[in-house]
C-alpha positions in Angstrom: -15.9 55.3 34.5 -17.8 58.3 36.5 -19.3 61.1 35.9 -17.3 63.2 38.7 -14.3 64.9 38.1 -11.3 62.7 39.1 -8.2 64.7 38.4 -5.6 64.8 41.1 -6.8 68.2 42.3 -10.4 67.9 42.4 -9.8 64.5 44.3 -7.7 66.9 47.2 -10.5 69.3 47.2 -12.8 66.3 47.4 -11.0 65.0 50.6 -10.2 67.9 52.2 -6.0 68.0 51.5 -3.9 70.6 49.9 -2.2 70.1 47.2 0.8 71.2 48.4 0.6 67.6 50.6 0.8 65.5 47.4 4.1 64.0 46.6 2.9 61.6 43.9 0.6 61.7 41.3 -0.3 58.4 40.1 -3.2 58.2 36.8 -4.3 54.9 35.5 -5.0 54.0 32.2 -6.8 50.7 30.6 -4.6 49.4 27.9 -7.3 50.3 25.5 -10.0 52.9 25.7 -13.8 52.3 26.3 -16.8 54.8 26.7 -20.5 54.6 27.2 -23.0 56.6 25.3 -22.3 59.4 22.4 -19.4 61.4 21.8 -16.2 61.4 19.8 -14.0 58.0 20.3 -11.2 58.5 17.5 -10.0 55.3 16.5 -13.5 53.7 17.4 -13.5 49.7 16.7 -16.8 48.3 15.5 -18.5 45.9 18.2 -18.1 43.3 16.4 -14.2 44.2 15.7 -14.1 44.9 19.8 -15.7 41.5 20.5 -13.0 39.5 18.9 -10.3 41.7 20.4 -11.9 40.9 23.5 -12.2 44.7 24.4 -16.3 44.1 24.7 -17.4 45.0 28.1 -20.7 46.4 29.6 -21.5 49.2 31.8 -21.7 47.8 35.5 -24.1 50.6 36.6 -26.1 51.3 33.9 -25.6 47.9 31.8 -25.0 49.5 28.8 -22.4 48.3 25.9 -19.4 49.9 25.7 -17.9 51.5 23.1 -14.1 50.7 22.2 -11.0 51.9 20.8 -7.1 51.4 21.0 -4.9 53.1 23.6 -4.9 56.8 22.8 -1.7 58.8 23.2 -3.1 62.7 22.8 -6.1 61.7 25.5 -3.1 60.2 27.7 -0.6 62.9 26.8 -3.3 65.6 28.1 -4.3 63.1 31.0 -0.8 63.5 32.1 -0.3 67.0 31.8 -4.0 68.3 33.7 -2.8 66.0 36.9 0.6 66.4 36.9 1.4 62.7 36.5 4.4 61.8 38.6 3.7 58.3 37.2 1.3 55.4 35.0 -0.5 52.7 35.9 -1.2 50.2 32.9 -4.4 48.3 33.6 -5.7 45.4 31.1 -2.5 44.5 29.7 -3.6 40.9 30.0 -6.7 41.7 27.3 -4.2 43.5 24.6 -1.5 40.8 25.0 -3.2 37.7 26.3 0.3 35.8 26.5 1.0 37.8 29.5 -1.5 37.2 31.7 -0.7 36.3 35.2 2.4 38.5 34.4 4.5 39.3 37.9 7.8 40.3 36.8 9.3 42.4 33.9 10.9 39.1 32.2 7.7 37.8 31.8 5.7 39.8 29.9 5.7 39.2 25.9 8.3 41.3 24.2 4.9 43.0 22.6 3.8 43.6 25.9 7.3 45.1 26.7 7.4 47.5 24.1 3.8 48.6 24.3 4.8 49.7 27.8 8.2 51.2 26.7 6.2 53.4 24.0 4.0 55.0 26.5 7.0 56.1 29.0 8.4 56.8 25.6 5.0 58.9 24.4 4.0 60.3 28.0 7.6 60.8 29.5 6.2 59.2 32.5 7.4 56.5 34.0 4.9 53.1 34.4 4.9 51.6 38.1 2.5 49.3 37.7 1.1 46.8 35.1 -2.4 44.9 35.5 -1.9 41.3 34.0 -5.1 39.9 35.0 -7.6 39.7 37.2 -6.0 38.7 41.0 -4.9 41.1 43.1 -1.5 39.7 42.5 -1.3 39.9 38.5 0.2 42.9 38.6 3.8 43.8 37.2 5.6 46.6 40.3 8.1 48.8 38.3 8.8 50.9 41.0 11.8 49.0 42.2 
């Protein structure tokens, strides 16, 4: 969550590289979407509704609640296409399907799990390299093999 621009070509102009010197394009999504403050959410969950999912989280900077709603395919689909997405990162898998937390390899993720990620190669025609299962650095899922 920021308030800078973070596609892939402001970052290079941010840093100082051309574009022309990026090979890969990697854009990270949570498994579900959050904001803080006003605005359109489509598919909005009431707090209490985003509570029990466990999808309730607060603002680190400014403390405030925020707001959830499931994973959204158009925001990801235009996500993709504005940084030339070469590939996904899933994070939060571990909060939508709490059965595969801890998750290291393919095999053991949930079959829910599974085809939640197959739909959004499916959706985004992007490949997913990577898949947070939880909160160590090594609950992570590499697809890139």
């Amino acid at each position: 969550m920021t308030s800078r621009d973070t596609t892939a070509a402001a970052v290079c102009s941010e840093v100082g590289v051309g574009p022309t010197k990026v090979n890969e394009v990697l854009v990270v999504f949570k498994a579900y979407v959050t904001r803080v403050g006003g605005g359109p959410l489509p598919g909005e969950l009431p707090e209490d509704e985003a509570e029990r999912r466990g999808w309730s989280e607060v603002a680190t900077v400014t403390g405030r609640k925020r707001r959830a709603a499931p994973f959204n395919f158009d925001l990801a689909r235009r996500a993709v296409m504005l940084n030339g997405a070469t590939s996904v990162a899933i994070t939060k898998l571990d909060v939508l399907y709490p059965d595969s937390t801890g998750a290291r390899s393919w095999g053991e993720l949930s079959l829910e799990a599974r085809e939640f990620v197959e739909k959004v190669e499916e959706e985004l025609k992007v490949k997913v390299a990577l898949v947070g299962t939880g909160p160590k650095v090594l609950d992570v899922v590499d697809l890139r093999q």
